[in-house]
Each structure stands twice: as structure tokens, then as C-alpha cells.
N, C-alpha and C positions, 0 to 999 in steps of 0.2 A: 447460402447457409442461413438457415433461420436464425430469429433472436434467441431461443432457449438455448440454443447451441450454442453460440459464442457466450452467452452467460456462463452457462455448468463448465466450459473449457475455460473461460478466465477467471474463475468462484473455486473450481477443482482441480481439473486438470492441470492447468499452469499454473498453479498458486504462485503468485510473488513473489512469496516470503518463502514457501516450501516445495517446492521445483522450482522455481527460478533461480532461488537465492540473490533477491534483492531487499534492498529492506531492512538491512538485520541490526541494524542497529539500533532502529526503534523499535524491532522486534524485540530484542536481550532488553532495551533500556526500559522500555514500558510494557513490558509481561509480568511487573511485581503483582500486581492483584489486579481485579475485573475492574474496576471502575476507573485505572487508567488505559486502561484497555481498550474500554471503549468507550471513552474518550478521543486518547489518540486514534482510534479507529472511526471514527465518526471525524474530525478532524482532517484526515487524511480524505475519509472519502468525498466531503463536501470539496477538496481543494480539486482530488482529482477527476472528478464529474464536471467540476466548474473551469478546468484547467481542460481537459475537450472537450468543451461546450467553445470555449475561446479560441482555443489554436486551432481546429481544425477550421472555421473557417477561414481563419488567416492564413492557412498553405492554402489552403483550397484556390479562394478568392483573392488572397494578395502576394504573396510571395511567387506562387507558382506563374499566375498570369505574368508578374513581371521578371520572374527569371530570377528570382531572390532565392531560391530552394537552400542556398548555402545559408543564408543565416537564418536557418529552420532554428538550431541546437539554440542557438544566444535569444532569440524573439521568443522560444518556451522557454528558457531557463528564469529569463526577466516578466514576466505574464505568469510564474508560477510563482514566484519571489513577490508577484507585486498582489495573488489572490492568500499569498500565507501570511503576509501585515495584515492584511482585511479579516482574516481569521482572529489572529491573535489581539487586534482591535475588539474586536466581540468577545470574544472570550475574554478580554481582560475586565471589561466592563458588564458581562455578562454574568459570568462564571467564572469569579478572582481564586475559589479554591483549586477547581480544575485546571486554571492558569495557574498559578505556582506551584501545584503537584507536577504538573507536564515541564516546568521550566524550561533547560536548555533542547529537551526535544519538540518542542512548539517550533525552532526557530529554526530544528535541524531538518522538517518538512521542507523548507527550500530546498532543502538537501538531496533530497528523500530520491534515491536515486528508480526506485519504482514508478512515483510522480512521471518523471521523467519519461521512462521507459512506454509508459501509457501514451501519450503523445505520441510519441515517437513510432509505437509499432501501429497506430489507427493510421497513420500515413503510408507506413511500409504493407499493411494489409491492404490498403485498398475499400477499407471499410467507409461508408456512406455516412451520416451523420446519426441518424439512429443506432446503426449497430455501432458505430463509433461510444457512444454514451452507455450503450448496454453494456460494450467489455470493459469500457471505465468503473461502471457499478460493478460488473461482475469481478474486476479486480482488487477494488478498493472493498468489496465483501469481503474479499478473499481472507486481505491483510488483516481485516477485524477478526475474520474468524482464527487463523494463525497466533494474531495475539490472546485472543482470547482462550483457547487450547492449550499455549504454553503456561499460560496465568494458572487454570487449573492444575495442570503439573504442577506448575512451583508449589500453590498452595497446599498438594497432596505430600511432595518433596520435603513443605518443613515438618511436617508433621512424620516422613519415614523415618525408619532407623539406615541411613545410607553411611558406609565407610568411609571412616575417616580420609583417607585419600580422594575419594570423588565428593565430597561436599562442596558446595560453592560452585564454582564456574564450569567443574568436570560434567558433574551429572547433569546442569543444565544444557549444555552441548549434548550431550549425551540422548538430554529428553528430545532436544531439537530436532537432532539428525532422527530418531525412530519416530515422531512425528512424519517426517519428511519423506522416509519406509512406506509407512500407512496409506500418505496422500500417494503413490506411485498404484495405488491399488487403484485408483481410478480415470487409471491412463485408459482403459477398453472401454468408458463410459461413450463415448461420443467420437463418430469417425471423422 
């Protein structure tokens, strides 16, 4: 499979956040406007670029040689816990407004059950080190693009006139899931 293809399938096709449904909590938490958007989205992607840049070769090269494959899940969850302090390091010293606008979801990246996911399927794919980083970028685009999408909604959202009953958290759900519609349209893009 070439690299463009495992991009546009982890960028489109699987989106993370909109076919997978992972993510969604700092999807809903940080889609109030563009700028923590992509923020968290930039955030996320340096963790999870740099998070299979690191795991993979430690199944590859240490776990696997020595038969350790079982504590695959706890050696990524601790290597992604210990690249989201070094984030939140820089960013605090870096960029303290975009650290206290992100607050509790800077820390919920540990969390970030996509992260994880990323890891975990470059091992189950059989993907080489290069494509391995490409479907990391290609999924942590994804994420940004997903946040970014629903951030435009919301902002278009305060300004509609939406019925009283679906205000707030209805029509958000709402925008989510026909976002998630739209992204199925480009299931036929790449065999």
C-alpha cells in the first residue's frame, strides 16, 4: 500500500473522531472556537506522531524479541503519559494562554483514547516505520480537521435561530452525528 493511501484512509476514511468514534471528548470539550481547536489539535498531533515514533520501535525491537508483547497496552499507555507532561511543559512555559484555555483537556490527552488506538493499530497493521508515522499524521490530521468542522458549526449554531428544545447539547450531537453522515461519503475514495 502506498503512503498517500494510508494517509487519505487515516485523514478520511477512518476519521478518529467521525467513523471511529474515538476522541469525543475532546472533541465536544474543545470545538468551542478555532483557536482551541487547533490548539488541541496540534497538541494531540505532536503527541501522537511522537508517541509512534517511540512505541513502535519498542514492540518491534524490545518487546517482541523478548516475548514481552503482553505488556504492549501499559509500556504505550506510560511513553504516552510521559510525551503529554513534556507537552504540557512547553506549553505552559510557552503558550500560558493556550495552557489555561485547554485546562483539564491538556491532561485528558493521556487519556485520549485515539492516542492510544494509533499505537496499537500500527502493530496490528503490520505497518513498517514510515507508513507507521504517516497513518499517525494522517490521523492526528484527522482529529484537527473534526475539531475544527464542529468549531465552525457551533460558531454558525450561536448565531441560528435553533428551537428551544434542541439548543445546547441536542443540536450539538446532532451537528456531530451529520458531520459523521458526510465523512461516510468518502468510504469509495481508496481501496
Amino acid at each position: 500500500m502506498n503512503l498517500f493511501s494510508i494517509f487519505i484512509k487515516a485523514f478520511l476514511i477512518n476519521n478518529v473522531v467521525l467513523m471511529r468514534f474515538l476522541a469525543l471528548c475532546p472533541f465536544i470539550g474543545m470545538s468551542t472556537d478555532e483557536d482551541k481547536s487547533i490548539g488541541m489539535g496540534l497538541a494531540v498531533t505532536f503527541v501522537t506522531v511522537l508517541a509512534t515514533c517511540v512505541t513502535w520501535p519498542i514492540y518491534t525491537f524490545l518487546l517482541v524479541p523478548l516475548k514481552l508483547e503482553f505488556l504492549q497496552l501499559l509500556v504505550f499507555i506510560l511513553v504516552i503519559a510521559a510525551l503529554v507532561q513534556l507537552v504540557e511543559f512547553y506549553l505552559k512555559k510557552a503558550a500560558p494562554a493556550l495552557y489555561s484555555s485547554m485546562g483539564i483537556y491538556l491532561a485528558l490527552i493521556t487519556t485520549n483514547c485515539a492516542i492510544l488506538a494509533v499505537t496499537l493499530d500500527v502493530q496490528t497493521t503490520g505497518y513498517n516505520f514510515i507508513e507507521s508515522v504517516i497513518f499517525a499524521i494522517g490521523v492526528a490530521l484527522g482529529f484537527l480537521l473534526a475539531l475544527l468542522l464542529l468549531a465552525g458549526v457551533r460558531r454558525r449554531i450561536r448565531t441560528s435561530p435553533i428551537p428551544a428544545f434542541l439548543k445546547g447539547t441536542p443540536i450539538l450531537f446532532i451537528s456531530a452525528a451529520l458531520l459523521s453522515v458526510a465523512f461516510m461519503g468518502f468510504s469509495g475514495l481508496v481501496k
